[in-house]
N, C-alpha and C positions, 0 to 999 in steps of 0.2 A: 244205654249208658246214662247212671244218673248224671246229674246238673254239678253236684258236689264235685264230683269224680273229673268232670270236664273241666272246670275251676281249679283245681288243684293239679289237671295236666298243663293247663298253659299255666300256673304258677312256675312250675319247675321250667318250665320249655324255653320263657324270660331269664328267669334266675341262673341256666345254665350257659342263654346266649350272653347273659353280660359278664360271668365266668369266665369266661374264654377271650375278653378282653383285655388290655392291657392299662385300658381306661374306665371309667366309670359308664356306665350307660342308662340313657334317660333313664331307663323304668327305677331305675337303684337311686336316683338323686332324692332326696329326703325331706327336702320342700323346706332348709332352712334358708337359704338361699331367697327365696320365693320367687323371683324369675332368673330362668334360665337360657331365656331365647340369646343372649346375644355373647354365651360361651364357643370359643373356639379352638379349635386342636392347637396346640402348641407345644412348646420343650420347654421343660426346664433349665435352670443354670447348670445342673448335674447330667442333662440329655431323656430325662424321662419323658414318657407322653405326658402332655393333662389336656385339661381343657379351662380354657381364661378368658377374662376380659381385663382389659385397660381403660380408661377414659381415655380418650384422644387429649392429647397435649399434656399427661400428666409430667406435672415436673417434681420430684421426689426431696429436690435441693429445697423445696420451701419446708419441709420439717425437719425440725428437729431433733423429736423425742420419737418413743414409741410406747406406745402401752400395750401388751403382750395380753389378756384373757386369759384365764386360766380355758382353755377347750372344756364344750361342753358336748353330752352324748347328746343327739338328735335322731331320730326318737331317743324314749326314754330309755335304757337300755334294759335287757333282758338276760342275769346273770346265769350260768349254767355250771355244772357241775366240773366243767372242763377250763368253761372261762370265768372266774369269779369276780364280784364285783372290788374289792381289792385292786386285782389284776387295773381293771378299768381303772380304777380312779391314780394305779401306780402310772398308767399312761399317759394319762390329763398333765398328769401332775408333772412329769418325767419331760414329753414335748413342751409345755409353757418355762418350764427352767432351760430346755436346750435352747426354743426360740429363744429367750431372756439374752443368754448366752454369746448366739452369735450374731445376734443384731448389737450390743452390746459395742460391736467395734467401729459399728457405722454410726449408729444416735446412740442419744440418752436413755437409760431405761427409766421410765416412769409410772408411776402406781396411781395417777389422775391425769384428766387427759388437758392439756392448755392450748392456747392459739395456734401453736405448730408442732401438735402432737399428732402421730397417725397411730388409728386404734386398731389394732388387729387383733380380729374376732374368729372363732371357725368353730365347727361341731366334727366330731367323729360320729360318723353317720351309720358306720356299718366294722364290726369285727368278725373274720367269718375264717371258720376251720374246715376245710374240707378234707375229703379220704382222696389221696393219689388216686391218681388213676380211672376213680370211678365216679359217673353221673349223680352224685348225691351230697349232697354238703348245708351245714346249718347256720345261717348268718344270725350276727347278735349284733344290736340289732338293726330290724327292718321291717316296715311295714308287711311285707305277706309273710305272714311266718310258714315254716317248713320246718319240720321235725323229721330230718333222714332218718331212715332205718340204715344202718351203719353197721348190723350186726358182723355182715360178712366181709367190714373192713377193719373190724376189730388189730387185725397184725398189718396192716397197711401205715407208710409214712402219709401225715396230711398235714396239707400244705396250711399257710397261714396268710393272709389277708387284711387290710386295713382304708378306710374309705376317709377320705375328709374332703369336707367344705368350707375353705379359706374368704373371707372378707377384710379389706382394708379399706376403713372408713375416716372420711374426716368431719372430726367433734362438729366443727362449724356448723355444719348443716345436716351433722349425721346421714351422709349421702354417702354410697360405696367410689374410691376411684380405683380399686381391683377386685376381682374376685377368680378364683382357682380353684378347682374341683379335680383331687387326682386319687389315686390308689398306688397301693405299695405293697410289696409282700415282702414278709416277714421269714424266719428260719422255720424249718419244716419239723413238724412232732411226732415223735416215736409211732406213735396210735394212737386211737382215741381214749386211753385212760391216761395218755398224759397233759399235764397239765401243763395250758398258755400260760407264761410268764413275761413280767417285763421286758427279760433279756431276749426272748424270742423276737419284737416290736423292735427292741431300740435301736438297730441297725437302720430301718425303714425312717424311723422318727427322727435320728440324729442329720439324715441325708434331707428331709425336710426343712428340719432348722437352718442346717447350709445352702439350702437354695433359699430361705429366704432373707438369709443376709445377701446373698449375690442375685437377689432380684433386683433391684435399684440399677446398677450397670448395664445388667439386661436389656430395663425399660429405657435406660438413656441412650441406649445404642438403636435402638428404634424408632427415636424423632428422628 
């Protein structure tokens, strides 16, 4: 058995055990983050899984404002004939106006960050389209790349997918006091010639934005 051949079966072997989670799994985190040791399972304000951290003692009542990032892909992202770079950038764009949105009723929204502004930063790390039902699927993107052969899921529904790694930092010292790494999926597509659109995502997107305005209560109810 060549060397290539063995590389390319524990490629898929990772890619399909963190598939079948409901969470992100190490081998999938995308290194924007840069340390990950002190991420732990938790729920969302909506009951989803992720995995977070908090600084101990964070108190959220010292800001005011918030500065929203427009998200950016981490890696770079890798457009495809199913998922187009369009698509991607209607995403970016689409989550930083929802977050805008429903943080909005908690702080200020701000375009510079000042003494009691928290800056919230995050990458979409991974968009990925798989064929129901069967062991093979293409994420956009992601470090090991995989090109499924998907011939014979051609008339299959596949599923849709979405990865992020969330940071809130404060300007002062541009030090993180959260970070959240979770997955979402999306509505399911006809087959593989149909094409990902915004409106497939925004369901997954718009339930982010609302967990991160009822983050704040969250972490208060936790001291």
């Amino acid at each position: 058995m060549s060397k290539p051949f063995l590389v390319g079966a524990l490629s898929v072997a990772l890619l399909l055990a963190g598939c079948a989670s409901s969470t992100t799994q190490p081998e999938q985190y995308s290194g924007f983050l840069g340390d990950y040791s002190q991420l732990t399972p938790a729920t969302s304000a909506s009951g989803a899984p992720v995995l977070r951290w908090v600084k101990p003692g964070l108190d959220l009542s010292q800001y005011d404002a918030v500065l929203v990032e427009r998200p950016q892909f981490y890696p770079k992202p890798q457009p495809t004939a199913q998922v187009s770079q369009q698509t991607l950038d209607q995403i970016a764009n689409y989550l930083q106006q929802a977050m805008q949105r429903e943080l909005s009723s908690r702080m200020q929204i701000v375009q510079q960050p000042g003494p009691r502004t928290l800056v919230l930063r995050s990458a979409i790390s991974s968009v990925d389209v798989s064929p129901e039902g069967l062991k093979a699927y293409e994420v956009i993107p992601i470090a090991l790349v995989l090109a499924a052969a998907n011939t014979a899921a051609g008339t299959r529904d596949e599923n849709t997918a979405i990865y992020i790694e969330m940071q809130a930092l404060d300007p002062a010292n541009n030090q993180p006091v959260a970070q959240i790494v979770r997955k979402g999926s999306g509505l399911q597509l006809e087959n593989d010639s149909t094409q990902l659109t915004l409106k497939d995502l925004q369901p997954v997107l718009d339930v982010w934005a609302k967990d991160a305005r009822n983050f704040q209560p969250a972490v208060q109810a936790q001291k």
